[in-house]
Residue, then its C-alpha position, 0 to 999 in steps of 0.5 A: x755307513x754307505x760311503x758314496x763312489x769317488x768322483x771321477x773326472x766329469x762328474x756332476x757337482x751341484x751347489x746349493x746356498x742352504x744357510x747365509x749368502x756369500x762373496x760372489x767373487x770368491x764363488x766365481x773363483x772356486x767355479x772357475x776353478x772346480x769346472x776344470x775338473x767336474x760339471x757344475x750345476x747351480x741354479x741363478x736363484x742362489x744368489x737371491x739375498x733374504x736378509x742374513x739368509x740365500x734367500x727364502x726358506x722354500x727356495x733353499x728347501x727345494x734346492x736342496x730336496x732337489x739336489x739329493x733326489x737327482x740320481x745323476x749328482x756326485x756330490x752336493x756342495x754348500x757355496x759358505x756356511x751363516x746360519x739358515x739350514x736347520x730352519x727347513x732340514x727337518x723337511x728334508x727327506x734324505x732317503x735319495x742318498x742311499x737310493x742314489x749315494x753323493x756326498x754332502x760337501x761343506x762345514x760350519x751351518x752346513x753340520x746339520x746336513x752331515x748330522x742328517x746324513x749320517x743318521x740315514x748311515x750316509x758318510x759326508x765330507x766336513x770340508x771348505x765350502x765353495x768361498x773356502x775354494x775361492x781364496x786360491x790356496x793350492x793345498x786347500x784345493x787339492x786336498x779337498x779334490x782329493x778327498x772327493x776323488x780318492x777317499x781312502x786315501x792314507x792321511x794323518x792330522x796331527x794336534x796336541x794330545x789332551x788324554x792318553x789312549x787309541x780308539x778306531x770308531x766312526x768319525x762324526x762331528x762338526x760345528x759345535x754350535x750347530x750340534x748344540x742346535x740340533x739337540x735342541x730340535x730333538x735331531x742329535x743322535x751319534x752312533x755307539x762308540x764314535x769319536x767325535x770331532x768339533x770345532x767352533x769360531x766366535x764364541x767365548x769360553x763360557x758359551x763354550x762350556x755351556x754348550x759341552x755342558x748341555x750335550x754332556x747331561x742330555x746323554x748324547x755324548x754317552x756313545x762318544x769314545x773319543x774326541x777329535x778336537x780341531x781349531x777354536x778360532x776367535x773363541x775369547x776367555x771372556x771377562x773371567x779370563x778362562x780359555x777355551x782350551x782350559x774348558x775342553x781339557x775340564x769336560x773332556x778330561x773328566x770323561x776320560x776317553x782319548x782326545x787331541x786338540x788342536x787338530x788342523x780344521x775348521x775356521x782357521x788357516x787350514x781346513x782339512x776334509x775329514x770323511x764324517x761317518x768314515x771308520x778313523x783313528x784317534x791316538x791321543x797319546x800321540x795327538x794324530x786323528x788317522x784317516x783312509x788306508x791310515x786306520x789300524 
C-alpha cells in the first residue's frame, strides 16, 4: 500500500461533510483548535443541511472530487459520520491519491471512503472525525495529530482475546454496517491475508449476525486472516436476550483464525486511530493488535 507523507506543521488540512450534518459547536472547537497546528481549508456550503444529509448529493460530490484532486492537501477529514457517503462514491475517481497521496481521516459512514482507498492501494486513517476533535479530550486530540504527524509511531492496543494465534497482514476495516453496504453495491474486496477490524453502534445482536452472516457466505472474508474486534457500543441482545459478543466468538470462532475483541475504537469513550492499509500485528493469544515501528 502507498502510505501518504507525515503531515508537517503548516499543512493543508480540508474538511469535507460527505455523509450527515453535525454539531456546529463542536466543529468550531476542533477548528479552533486543529488550525494551531495546520492550515484548514473548507468551504461555507458544508453547513447546508438536506434532510439527514450535509447537503445535496452533488455539493458533497464535488467537495470531495475536489479534495482529492487538489495536489496541495495533506489530509482529508470527514467533519461527523450519519449516512450519505456511498450515495455518489461510486462517482468518485480516487486516482489523485496516488498521483498526489493525503490521507483520508474519519470513521462510521466515512468507511466507504477508506474501502475506496484502500482498493486504489492507498493506506487511510480510521480516526474521530472533526465533532470527535470537538469534545476537547487531550489524549483523543493528541493521539489523532500523532497518528497524522508521525505514523509509525510504535503503539499497542489491547482488548480480550477471543482465538489463539499471531498473524502480520495489512489492517483493513471500519464500520461493520457500512461494510455490509459496500458488499451490497458490489465494492467489497480486502487484500489477501488481512486482518480485518469492525466496529458498530446501535444495532442488536441479530442484525449483527446477519451481517457476519452475509459477508461470510459471499466469500469476501476468505482473504481474512485475522480480526481486530474493537467497541460495539449500544448493540442490544434483542429480545432473544443473545449479546453481541456471543454472535462475534459464534462466527469468528468457527473460522478459526486469530481475534481480539474488545479493542479500544470506535463509538465508544476512546477511538484510537488505526492506519487502514498499514502492515500491523494481530496476537490473539495475547489480545494486543500492534501498530507502527511495534510490528514483528
Amino acid at each position: 500500500m502507498l502510505t501518504p507523507p507525515a503531515l508537517r506543521p503548516g499543512s493543508n488540512i480540508h474538511i469535507i461533510a460527505p455523509s450527515g450534518p453535525f454539531d456546529r459547536a463542536l466543529f468550531w472547537r476542533a477548528a479552533g483548535w486543529l488550525s494551531k497546528h495546520h492550515r484548514l481549508l473548507f468551504d461555507r456550503s458544508i453547513f447546508e443541511r438536506n434532510g439527514f444529509l450535509a447537503g445535496s448529493d452533488e455539493r458533497r460530490r464535488v467537495e470531495l472530487q475536489q479534495a482529492i484532486d487538489n495536489p496541495e492537501i495533506g489530509a482529508i477529514v470527514a467533519a461527523r459520520g450519519g449516512w450519505g457517503a456511498a450515495r455518489f462514491v461510486t462517482s468518485i475517481d480516487f486516482s489523485g491519491l496516488i498521483s498526489h497521496p493525503k490521507w483520508i481521516v474519519g470513521f462510521s459512514d466515512p468507511t466507504v471512503l477508506h474501502v475506496r482507498a484502500w482498493q486504489f492501494g492507498v493506506a487511510s486513517l480510521h480516526a474521530h472525525n472533526m465533532v470527535g476533535l470537538g469534545r476537547g479530550e487531550k489524549y483523543a486530540r493528541d493521539t489523532w495529530l500523532q497518528a497524522l504527524e508521525i505514523p509509525d509511531k510504535a503503539r499497542v492496543l489491547r482488548g480480550h482475546s477471543l482465538s489463539a494465534g499471531k498473524h502480520n497482514g495489512v489492517l483493513v476495516g471500519g464500520n461493520l454496517s457500512v461494510l455490509f453496504s459496500c458488499l451490497a453495491m458490489g465494492i467489497l474486496h480486502f487484500p489477501d491475508n488481512c486482518i480485518l477490524a469492525i466496529e458498530d453502534v446501535a444495532e442488536s445482536s441479530y442484525r449483527i449476525d446477519r451481517m457476519l452472516n452475509a459477508l461470510l457466505a459471499s466469500g469476501v472474508m476468505d482473504r481474512v486472516a485475522a480480526f481486530a474486534l474493537g467497541q460495539f457500543v449500544d448493540c442490544d441482545a434483542g429480545r432473544h436476550g443473545v449479546p453481541v459478543s456471543e454472535v462475534l466468538k459464534d462466527h469468528i470462532g468457527r473460522i478459526g483464525v486469530p481475534a481480539v475483541m474488545n479493542l479500544p475504537f470506535g463509538h465508544g469513550r476512546v477511538n484510537e486511530p488505526l492506519p487502514l492499509g498499514a502492515q500491523v500485528t494481530l496476537d490473539g493469544t495475547l489480545g494486543e493488535l500492534r501498530l507502527g515501528q511495534s510490528v514483528d
